[in-house]
C-alpha positions as CSV (number, residue, x, y, z in Angstrom):
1,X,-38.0,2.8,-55.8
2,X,-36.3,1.8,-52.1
3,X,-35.1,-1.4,-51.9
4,X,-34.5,-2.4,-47.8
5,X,-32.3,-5.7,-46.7
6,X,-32.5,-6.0,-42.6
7,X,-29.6,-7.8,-40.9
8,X,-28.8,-8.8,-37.7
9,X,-31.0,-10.8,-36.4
10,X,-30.8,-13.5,-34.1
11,X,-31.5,-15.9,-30.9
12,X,-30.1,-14.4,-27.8
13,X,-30.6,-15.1,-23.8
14,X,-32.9,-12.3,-22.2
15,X,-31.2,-9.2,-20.9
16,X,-28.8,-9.6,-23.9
17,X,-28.3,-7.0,-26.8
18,X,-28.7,-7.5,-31.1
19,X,-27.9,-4.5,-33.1
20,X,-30.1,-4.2,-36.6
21,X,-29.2,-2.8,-39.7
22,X,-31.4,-2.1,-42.4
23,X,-29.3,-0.8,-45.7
24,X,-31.1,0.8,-48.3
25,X,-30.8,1.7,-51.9
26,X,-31.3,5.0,-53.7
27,X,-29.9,8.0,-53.4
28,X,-32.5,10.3,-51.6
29,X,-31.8,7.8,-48.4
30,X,-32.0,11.1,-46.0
31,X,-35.0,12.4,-47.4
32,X,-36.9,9.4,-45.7
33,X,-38.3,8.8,-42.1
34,X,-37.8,5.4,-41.4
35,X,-38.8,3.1,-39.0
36,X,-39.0,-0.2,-37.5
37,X,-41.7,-2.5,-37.1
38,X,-42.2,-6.2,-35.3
39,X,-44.9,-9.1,-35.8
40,X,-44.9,-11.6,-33.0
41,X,-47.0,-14.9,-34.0
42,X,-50.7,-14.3,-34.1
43,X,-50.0,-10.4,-33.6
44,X,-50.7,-7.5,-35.4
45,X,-47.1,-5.8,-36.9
46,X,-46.5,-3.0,-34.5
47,X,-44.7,0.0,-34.4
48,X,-41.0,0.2,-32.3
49,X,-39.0,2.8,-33.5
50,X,-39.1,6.1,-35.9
51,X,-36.5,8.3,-37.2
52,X,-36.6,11.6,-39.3
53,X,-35.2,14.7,-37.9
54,X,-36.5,13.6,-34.4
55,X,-36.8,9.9,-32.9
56,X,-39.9,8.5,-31.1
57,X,-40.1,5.1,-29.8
58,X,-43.3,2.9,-28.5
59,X,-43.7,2.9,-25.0
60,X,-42.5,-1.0,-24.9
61,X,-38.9,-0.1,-25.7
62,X,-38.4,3.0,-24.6
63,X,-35.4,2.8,-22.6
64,X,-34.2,0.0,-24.0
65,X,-34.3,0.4,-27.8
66,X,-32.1,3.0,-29.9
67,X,-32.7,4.0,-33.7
68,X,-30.1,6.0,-35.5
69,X,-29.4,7.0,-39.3
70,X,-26.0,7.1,-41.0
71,X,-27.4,9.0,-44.3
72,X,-23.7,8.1,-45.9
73,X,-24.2,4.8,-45.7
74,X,-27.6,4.5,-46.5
75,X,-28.6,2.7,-43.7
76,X,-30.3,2.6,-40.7
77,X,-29.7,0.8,-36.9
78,X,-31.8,-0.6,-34.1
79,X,-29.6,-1.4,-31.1
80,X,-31.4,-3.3,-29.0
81,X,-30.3,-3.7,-25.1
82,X,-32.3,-5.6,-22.3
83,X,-34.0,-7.8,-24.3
84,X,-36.9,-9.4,-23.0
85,X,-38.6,-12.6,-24.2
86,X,-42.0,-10.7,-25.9
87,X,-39.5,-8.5,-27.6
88,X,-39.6,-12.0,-29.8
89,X,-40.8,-10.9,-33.3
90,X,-39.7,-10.6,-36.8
91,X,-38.8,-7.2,-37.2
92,X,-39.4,-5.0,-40.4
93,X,-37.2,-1.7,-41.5
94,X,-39.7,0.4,-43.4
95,X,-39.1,3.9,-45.2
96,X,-41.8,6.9,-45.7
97,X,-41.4,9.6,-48.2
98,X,-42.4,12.1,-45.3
99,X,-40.9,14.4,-43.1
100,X,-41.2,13.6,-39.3
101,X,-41.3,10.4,-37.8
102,X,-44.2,8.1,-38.7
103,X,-45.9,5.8,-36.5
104,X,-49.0,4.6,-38.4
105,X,-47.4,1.4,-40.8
106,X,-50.0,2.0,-43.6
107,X,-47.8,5.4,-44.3
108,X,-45.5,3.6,-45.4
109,X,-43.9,3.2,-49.1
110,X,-41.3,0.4,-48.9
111,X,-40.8,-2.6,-46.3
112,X,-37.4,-5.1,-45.5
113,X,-38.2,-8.6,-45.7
114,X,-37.7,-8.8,-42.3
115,X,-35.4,-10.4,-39.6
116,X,-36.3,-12.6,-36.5
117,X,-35.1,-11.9,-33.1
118,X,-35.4,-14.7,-30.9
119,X,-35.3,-14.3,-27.0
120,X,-35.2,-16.9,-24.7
121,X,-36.2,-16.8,-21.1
């Protein structure tokens, strides 16, 4: 069992930065891809950002939006720069017990409780 806590979240002006956090529990942390996912109002929850061996981000972000791992501390980071208002969402950490980043968000095992990020214009 994976327990994930997201932090970081927050209201900032567009063309600002938030950094996320998402630490997990267990002790087979590195043996996950992980990921992050966002849900604006009235939207399906979408994929941003995958990590594993490799990174791969959704075409919205990339550019923008960095993932990285520290396997020590359990815990994984979304640094997000150039923040745009419809990057407004609550965004998810979510870990998969496969190797290789993972895009589809019904692969996944465990899922944060989630974090807003608001953006104003």
């Amino acid at each position: 069992q994976v327990q994930l806590v997201e932090s970081g979240g927050g209201l900032v002006q567009a063309g600002g930065s938030l950094r996320l956090s998402c630490g997990a529990s267990g002790r087979t942390f590195s043996n996950y891809a992980m990921g992050w996912f966002r849900q604006a109002p009235g939207k399906e929850r979408e994929f941003v950002a995958g990590i594993s061996w490799n990174t791969y981000y959704a075409d919205s972000v990339k550019g923008r939006f960095t993932i990285s791992r520290d396997n020590a501390k359990n815990t994984v980071y979304l640094q997000m720069n150039s923040l745009k208002p419809e990057d407004t969402a609550v965004y998810y950490c979510a870990a998969a017990r496969l190797v290789g980043v993972v895009v589809a968000k019904d692969r996944y095992d465990y899922w944060g409780q989630g974090t807003q990020v608001t953006v104003s214009s």
